[in-house]
TIVEXBA-315412 format. One record per residue (C-alpha): x, y, z negated; residue number from 0; residue in three letters. Coordinates in Angstrom, 2 decimals. Layout:
BEGIN
<atom><X>X</X><Y>Y</Y><Z>Z</Z><seq>NUM</seq><type>ALA</type></atom>
...
This chain:
BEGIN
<atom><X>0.00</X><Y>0.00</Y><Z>0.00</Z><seq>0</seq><type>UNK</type></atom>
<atom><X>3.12</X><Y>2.15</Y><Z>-0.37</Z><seq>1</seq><type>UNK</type></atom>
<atom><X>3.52</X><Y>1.74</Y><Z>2.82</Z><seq>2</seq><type>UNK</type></atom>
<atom><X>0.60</X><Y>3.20</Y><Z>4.67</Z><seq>3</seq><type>UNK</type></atom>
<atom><X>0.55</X><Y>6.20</Y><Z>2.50</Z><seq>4</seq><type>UNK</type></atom>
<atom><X>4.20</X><Y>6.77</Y><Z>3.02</Z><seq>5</seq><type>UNK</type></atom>
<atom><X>3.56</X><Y>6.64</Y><Z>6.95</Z><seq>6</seq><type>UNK</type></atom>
<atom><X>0.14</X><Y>8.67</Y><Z>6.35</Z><seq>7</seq><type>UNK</type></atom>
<atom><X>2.40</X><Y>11.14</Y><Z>4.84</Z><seq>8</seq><type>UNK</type></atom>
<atom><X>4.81</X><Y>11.29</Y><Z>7.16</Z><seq>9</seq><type>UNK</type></atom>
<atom><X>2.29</X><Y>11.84</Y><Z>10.15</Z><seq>10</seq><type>UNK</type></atom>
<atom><X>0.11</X><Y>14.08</Y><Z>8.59</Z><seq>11</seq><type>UNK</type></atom>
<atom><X>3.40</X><Y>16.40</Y><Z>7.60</Z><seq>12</seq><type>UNK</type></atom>
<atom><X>4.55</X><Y>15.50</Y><Z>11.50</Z><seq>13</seq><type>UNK</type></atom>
<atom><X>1.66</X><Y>17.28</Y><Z>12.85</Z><seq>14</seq><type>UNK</type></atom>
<atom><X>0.32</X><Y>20.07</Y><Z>10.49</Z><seq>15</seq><type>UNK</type></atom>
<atom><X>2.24</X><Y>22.71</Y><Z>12.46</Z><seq>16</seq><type>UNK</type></atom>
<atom><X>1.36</X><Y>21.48</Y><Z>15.76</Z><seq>17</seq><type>UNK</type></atom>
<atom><X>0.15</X><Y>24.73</Y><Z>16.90</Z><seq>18</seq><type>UNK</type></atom>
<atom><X>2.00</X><Y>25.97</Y><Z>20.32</Z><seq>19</seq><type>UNK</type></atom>
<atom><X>0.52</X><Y>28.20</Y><Z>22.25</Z><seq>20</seq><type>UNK</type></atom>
<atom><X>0.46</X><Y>26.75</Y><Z>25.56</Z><seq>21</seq><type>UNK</type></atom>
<atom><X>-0.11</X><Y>23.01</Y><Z>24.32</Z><seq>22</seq><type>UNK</type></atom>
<atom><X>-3.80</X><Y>24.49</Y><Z>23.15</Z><seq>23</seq><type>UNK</type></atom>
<atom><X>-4.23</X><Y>26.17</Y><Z>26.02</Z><seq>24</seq><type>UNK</type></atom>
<atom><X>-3.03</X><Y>23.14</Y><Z>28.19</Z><seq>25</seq><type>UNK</type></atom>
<atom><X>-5.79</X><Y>20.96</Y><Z>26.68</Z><seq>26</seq><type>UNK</type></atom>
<atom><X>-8.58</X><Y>23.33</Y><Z>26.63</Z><seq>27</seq><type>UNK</type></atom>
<atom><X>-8.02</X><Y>23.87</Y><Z>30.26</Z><seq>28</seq><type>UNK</type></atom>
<atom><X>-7.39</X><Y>19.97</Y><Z>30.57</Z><seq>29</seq><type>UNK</type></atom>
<atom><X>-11.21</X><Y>19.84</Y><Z>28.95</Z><seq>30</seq><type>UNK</type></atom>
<atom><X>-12.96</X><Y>22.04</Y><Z>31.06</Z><seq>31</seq><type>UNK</type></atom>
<atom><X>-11.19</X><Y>20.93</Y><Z>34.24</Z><seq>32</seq><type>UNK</type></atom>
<atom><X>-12.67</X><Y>17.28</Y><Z>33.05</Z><seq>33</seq><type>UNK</type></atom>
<atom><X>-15.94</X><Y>18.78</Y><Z>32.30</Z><seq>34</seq><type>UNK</type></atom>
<atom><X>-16.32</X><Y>20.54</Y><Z>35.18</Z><seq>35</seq><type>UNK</type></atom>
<atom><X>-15.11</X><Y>16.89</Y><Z>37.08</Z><seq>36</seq><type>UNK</type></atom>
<atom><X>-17.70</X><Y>15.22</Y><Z>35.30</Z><seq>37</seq><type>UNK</type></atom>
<atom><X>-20.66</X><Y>17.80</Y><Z>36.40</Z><seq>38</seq><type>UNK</type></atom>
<atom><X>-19.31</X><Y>17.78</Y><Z>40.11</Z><seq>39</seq><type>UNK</type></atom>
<atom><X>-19.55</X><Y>14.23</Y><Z>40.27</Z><seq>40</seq><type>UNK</type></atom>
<atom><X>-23.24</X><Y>13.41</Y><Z>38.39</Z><seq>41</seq><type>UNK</type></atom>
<atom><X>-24.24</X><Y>16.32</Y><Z>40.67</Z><seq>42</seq><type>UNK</type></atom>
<atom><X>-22.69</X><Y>14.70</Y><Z>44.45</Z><seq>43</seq><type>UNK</type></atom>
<atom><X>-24.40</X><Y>11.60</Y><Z>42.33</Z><seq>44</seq><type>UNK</type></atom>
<atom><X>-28.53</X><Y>12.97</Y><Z>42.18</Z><seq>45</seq><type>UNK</type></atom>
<atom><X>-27.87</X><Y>14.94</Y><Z>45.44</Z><seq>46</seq><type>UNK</type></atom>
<atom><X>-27.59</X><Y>11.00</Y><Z>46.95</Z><seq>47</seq><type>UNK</type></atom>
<atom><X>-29.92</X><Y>10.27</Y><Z>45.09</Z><seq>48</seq><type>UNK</type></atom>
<atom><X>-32.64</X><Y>12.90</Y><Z>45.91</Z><seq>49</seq><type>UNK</type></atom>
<atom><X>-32.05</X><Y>12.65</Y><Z>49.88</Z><seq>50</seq><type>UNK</type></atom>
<atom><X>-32.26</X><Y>8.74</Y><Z>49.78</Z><seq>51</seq><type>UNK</type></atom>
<atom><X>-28.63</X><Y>7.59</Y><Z>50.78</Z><seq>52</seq><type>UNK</type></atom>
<atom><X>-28.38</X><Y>3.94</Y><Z>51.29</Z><seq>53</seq><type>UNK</type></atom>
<atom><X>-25.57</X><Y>2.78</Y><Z>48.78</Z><seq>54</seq><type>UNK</type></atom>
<atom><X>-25.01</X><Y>-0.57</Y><Z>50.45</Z><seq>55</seq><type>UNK</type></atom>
<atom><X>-23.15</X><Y>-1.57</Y><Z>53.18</Z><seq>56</seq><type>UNK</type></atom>
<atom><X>-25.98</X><Y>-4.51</Y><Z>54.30</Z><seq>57</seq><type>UNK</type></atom>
């Protein structure tokens, strides 16, 4: 049990300054980029939908 609070410690101490600039940037652009992925595709998705485009190949 030693251990695990020894390595707990260790992390938590690792990464309670982790606070650069363009690192929080980076991944709140990398999150919206995803976001906005994610809308562009379940939109191309309904627009097949709605205008009755044949998925298969048969």
């Amino acid at each position: 049990m030693e251990k695990i609070t020894l390595v707990k410690e260790i992390y938590t101490e690792a990464f309670r300054n982790w606070k650069n600039y363009l690192l929080e940037n980076y991944f709140k652009l990398f999150s919206w980029m995803g976001f906005a992925l994610i809308g562009l595709a379940t939109y191309a998705l309904i627009y097949r939908i709605s205008t009755g485009f044949s998925f298969s190949n048969l």
